[in-house]
FIKE-410499 format. One line per 2 residues: number of its first residue (from 1); their letters; for each residue x, y, z of C-alpha. Coordinates in Angstrom, 1 decimal. Example, Ala and Ser with C-alpha at 12.3 -4.5 7.8 and 13.67 -1.06 7.14 Angstrom:
BEGIN
1) AS) 12.3/-4.5/7.8 | 13.7/-1.1/7.1;
//
This chain:
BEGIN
1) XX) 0.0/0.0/0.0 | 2.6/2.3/-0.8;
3) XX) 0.8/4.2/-3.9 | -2.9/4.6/-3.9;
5) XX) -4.5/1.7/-5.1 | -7.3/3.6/-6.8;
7) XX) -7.9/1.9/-9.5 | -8.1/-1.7/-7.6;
9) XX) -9.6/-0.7/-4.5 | -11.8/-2.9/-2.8;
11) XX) -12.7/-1.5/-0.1 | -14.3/1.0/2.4;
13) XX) -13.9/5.0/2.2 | -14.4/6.9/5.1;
15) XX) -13.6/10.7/5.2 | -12.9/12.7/8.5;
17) XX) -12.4/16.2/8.5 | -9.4/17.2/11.3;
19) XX) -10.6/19.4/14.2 | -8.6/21.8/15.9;
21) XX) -8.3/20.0/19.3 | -6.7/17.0/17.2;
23) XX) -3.7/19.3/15.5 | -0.2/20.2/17.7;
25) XX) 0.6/23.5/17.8 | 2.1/23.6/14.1;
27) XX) -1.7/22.7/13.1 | -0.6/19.1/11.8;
29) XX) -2.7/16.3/12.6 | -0.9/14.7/16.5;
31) XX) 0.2/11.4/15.4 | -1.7/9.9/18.7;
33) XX) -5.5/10.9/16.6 | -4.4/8.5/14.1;
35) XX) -5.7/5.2/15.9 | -9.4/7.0/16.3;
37) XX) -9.4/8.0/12.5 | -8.7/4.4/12.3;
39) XX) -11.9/3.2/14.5 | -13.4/5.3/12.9;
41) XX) -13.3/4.2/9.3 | -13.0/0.6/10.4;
43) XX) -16.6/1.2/12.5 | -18.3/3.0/9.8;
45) XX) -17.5/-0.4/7.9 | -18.8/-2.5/9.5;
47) XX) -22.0/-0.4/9.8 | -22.3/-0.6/5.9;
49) XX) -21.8/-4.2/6.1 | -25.1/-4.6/8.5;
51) XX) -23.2/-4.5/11.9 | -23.4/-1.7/14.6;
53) XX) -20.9/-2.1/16.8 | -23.0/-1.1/19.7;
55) XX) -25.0/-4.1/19.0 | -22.2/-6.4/18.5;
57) XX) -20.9/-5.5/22.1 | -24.6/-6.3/23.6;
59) XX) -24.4/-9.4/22.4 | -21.1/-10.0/24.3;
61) XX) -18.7/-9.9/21.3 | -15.8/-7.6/20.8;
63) XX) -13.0/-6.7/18.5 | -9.5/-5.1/20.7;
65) XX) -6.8/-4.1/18.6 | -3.9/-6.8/19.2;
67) XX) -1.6/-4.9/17.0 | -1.1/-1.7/15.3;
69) XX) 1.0/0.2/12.8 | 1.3/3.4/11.1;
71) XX) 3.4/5.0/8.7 | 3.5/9.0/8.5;
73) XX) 4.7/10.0/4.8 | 3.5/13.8/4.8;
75) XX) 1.9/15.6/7.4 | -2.3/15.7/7.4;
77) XX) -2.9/19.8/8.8 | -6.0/21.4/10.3;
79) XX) -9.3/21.1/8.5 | -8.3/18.8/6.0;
81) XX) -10.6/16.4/4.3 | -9.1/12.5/5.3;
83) XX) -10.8/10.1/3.3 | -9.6/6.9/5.0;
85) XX) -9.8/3.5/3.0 | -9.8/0.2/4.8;
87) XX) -9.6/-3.0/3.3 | -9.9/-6.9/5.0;
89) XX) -6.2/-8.0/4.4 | -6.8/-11.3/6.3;
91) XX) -10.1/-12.8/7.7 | -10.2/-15.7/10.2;
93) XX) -12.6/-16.9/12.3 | -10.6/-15.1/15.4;
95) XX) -8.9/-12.2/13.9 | -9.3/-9.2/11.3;
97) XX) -6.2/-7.8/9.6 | -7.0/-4.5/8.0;
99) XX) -5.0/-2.4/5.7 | -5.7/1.6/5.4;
101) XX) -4.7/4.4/3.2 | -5.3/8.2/4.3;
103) XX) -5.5/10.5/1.9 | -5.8/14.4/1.5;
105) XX) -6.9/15.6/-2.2 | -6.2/12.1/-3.5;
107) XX) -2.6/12.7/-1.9 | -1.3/9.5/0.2;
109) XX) -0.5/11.0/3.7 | -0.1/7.7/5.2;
111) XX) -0.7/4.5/5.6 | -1.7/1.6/8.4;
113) XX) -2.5/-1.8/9.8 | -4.2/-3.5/12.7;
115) XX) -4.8/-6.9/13.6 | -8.4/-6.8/15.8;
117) XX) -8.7/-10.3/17.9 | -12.5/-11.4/18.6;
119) XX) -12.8/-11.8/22.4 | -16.0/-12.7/24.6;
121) XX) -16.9/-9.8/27.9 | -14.3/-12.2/30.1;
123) XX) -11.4/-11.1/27.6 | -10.7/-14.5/26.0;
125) XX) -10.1/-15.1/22.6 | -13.6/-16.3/21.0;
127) XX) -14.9/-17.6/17.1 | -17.1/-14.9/15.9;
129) XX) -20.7/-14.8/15.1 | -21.5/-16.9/11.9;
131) XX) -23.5/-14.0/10.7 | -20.3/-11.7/10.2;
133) XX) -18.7/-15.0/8.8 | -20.4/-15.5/6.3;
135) XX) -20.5/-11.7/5.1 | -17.2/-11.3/4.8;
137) XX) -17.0/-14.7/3.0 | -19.5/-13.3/0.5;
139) XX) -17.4/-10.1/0.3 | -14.5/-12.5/-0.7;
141) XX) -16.0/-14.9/-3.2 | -17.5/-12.0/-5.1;
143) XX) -13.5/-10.4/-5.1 | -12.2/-13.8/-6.1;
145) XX) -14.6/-13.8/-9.1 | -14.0/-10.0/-10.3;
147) XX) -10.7/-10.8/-10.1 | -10.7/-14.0/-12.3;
149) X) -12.3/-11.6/-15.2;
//
């Protein structure tokens, strides 16, 4: 994800404009805001795929962010316009790898990954819902077969 994959993106696009409180004094974007644009974009997902996250947590399921890393190529500033994209790198019946790209005018600022693990209200690692199984299967197949044109 070094370019913008505009062309082949398969994906979800998100876009955040930067607030004040969020910028360090220079008026750049503080590198610590970066995980909640993140959130952000992947939640907003997962709402257009069906699932509020709210509801997901009732139910006694949850996604914690095992790991996470961003690069910073060129600084995101005070009221910009961050259209964040986030695509499923890796889907297992445990664990969500996502890939995102933030970008400013088409302009990649940066880029980032997390690995989410699905874990039960006691913490521990569980299999998630069938329901968001199967979705993200479909998503997959119907890759697969756009790809195969």
């Amino acid at each position: 994800m070094n370019e913008p994959s505009h062309a082949n993106f398969d994906g979800h696009e998100h876009v955040i404009r930067v607030r004040y409180a969020e910028c360090d004094q220079m008026g750049v974007l503080h590198h610590g805001n970066y995980a909640a644009f993140l959130e952000e974009a992947r939640t907003e997902a997962l709402r257009d795929q069906g699932f509020a996250y709210r509801d997901l947590e009732t139910e006694g399921v949850f996604f914690v962010v095992a790991k996470m890393s961003t690069r910073y190529m060129k600084p995101i500033r005070y009221d910009d316009l961050v259209t964040v994209r986030t695509v499923v790198e890796r889907f297992t019946r445990t664990r969500i790898d996502h890939l995102y790209e933030l970008l400013v005018d088409r302009e990649l600022k940066a880029t980032a990954t997390t690995t989410l693990a699905c874990v039960g209200r006691d913490g521990k690692p569980m299999v998630m819902p069938d329901r968001i199984w199967s979705i993200q299967q479909t998503a997959r197949k119907r890759r697969r077969d756009r790809d195969a044109r």
